[in-house]
Every structure is written in structure tokens, then in C-alpha cells.
C-alpha positions as CSV (number, residue, x, y, z in Angstrom):
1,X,56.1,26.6,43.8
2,X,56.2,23.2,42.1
3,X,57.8,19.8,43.8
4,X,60.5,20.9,41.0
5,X,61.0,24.6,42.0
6,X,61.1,23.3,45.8
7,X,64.1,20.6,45.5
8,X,66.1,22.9,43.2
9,X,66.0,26.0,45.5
10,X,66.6,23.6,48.7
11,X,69.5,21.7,46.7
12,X,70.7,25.7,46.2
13,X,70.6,26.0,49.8
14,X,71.8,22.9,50.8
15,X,74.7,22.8,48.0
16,X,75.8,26.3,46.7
17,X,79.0,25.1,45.2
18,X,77.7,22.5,42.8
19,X,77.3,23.3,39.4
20,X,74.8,22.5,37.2
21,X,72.3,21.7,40.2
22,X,69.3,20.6,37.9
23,X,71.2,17.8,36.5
24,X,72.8,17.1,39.9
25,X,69.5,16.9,41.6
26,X,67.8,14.6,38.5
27,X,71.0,12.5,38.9
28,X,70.9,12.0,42.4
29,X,67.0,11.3,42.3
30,X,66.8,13.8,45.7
31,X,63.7,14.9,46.7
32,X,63.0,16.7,49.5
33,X,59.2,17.1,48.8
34,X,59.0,13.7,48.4
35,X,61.7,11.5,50.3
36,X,62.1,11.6,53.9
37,X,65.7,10.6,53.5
38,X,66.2,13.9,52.0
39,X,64.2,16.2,54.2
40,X,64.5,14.3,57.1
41,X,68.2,15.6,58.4
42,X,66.8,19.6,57.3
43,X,64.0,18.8,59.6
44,X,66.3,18.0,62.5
45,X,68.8,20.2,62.0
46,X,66.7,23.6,61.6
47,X,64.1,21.8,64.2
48,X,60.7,22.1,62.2
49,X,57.8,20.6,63.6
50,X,55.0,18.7,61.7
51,X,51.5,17.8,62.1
52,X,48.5,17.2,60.2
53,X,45.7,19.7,60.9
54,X,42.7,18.5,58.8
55,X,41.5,17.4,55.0
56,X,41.4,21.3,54.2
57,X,44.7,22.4,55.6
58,X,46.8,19.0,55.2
59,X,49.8,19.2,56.7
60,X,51.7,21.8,59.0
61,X,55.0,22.5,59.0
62,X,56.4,25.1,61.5
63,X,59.6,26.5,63.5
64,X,57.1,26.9,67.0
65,X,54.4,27.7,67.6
66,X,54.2,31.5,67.5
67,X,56.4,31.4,64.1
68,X,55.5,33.4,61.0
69,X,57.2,30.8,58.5
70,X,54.2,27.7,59.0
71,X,53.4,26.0,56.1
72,X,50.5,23.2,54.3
73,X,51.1,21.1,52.1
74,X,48.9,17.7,51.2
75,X,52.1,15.7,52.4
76,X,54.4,16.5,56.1
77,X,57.6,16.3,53.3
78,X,56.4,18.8,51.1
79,X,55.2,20.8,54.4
80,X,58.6,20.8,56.0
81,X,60.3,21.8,52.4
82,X,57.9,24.8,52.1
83,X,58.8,25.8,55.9
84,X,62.6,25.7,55.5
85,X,62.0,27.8,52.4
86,X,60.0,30.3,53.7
87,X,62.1,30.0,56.9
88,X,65.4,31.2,54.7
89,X,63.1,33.6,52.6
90,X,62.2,31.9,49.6
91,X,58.9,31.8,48.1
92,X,55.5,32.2,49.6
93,X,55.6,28.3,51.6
């Protein structure tokens, strides 16, 4: 999934009542691959935990430390937005 594909199916999750979410989500400038602000309270709430592994692997985002929903990313943002994701069965994180 693109940074794109990634705030739109979060801002799905997040907000299932608003209509028109694309526009909503380019209006509101949110982006949870990108802004911490966004991603932040998810992180908290759902309690994912990040840490950088290495060049190859990035960033790791996971639930614990025996979950099956981990994810990399080059960025802990776009790592923790690939988790929740996969966490709530969406795309491949």
C-alpha cells in the first residue's frame, strides 16, 4: 500500500461516518504515515510498540512481542500505520 492507500483506509477506520473521506482527509492535511499528531493517539490507544531494527528492516511496529501483525516501514509512523492495519485485517502491513 501507498502513504495514500494507508491514511484513507485508517481515516475509514477511524471515521466510518464521514462522507467523502478522500476529500476529507486532503482537507484536513491528516497523515498518519507521516505526522505523529495523527498516528500518535492510534499508537497509544491500540498500544503498538516501535523500534528501529536495522538499515535493511527500518522500522518495527508491533502489538508484543509474540504478535503476528509486526510491521517495517523506512519511518516508526508509517510502521505503526501498517501495524494497526494489519492489526484490524487490512492489507499485507
Amino acid at each position: 500500500m501507498d502513504d495514500h492507500e494507508i491514511n484513507l483506509a485508517i481515516a475509514k477506520l477511524e471515521y466510518p461516518e464521514t462522507r467523502n473521506l478522500k476529500l476529507w482527509v486532503e482537507q484536513n492535511m491528516v497523515s498518519y504515515t507521516e505526522g505523529w499528531l495523527d498516528i500518535g493517539p492510534i499508537i497509544e490507544r491500540e498500544k503498538i510498540n516501535i523500534s528501529y531494527q536495522d538499515k535493511k528492516l527500518g522500522w518495527c511496529a508491533y502489538f508484543n512481542i509474540f504478535d503476528e501483525h509486526e510491521a517495517y516501514a523506512d519511518t516508526p509512523t508509517k510502521a505503526a500505520a501498517l501495524c494497526y492495519l494489519k492489526m484490524k485485517g487490512i492489507g499485507n502491513g
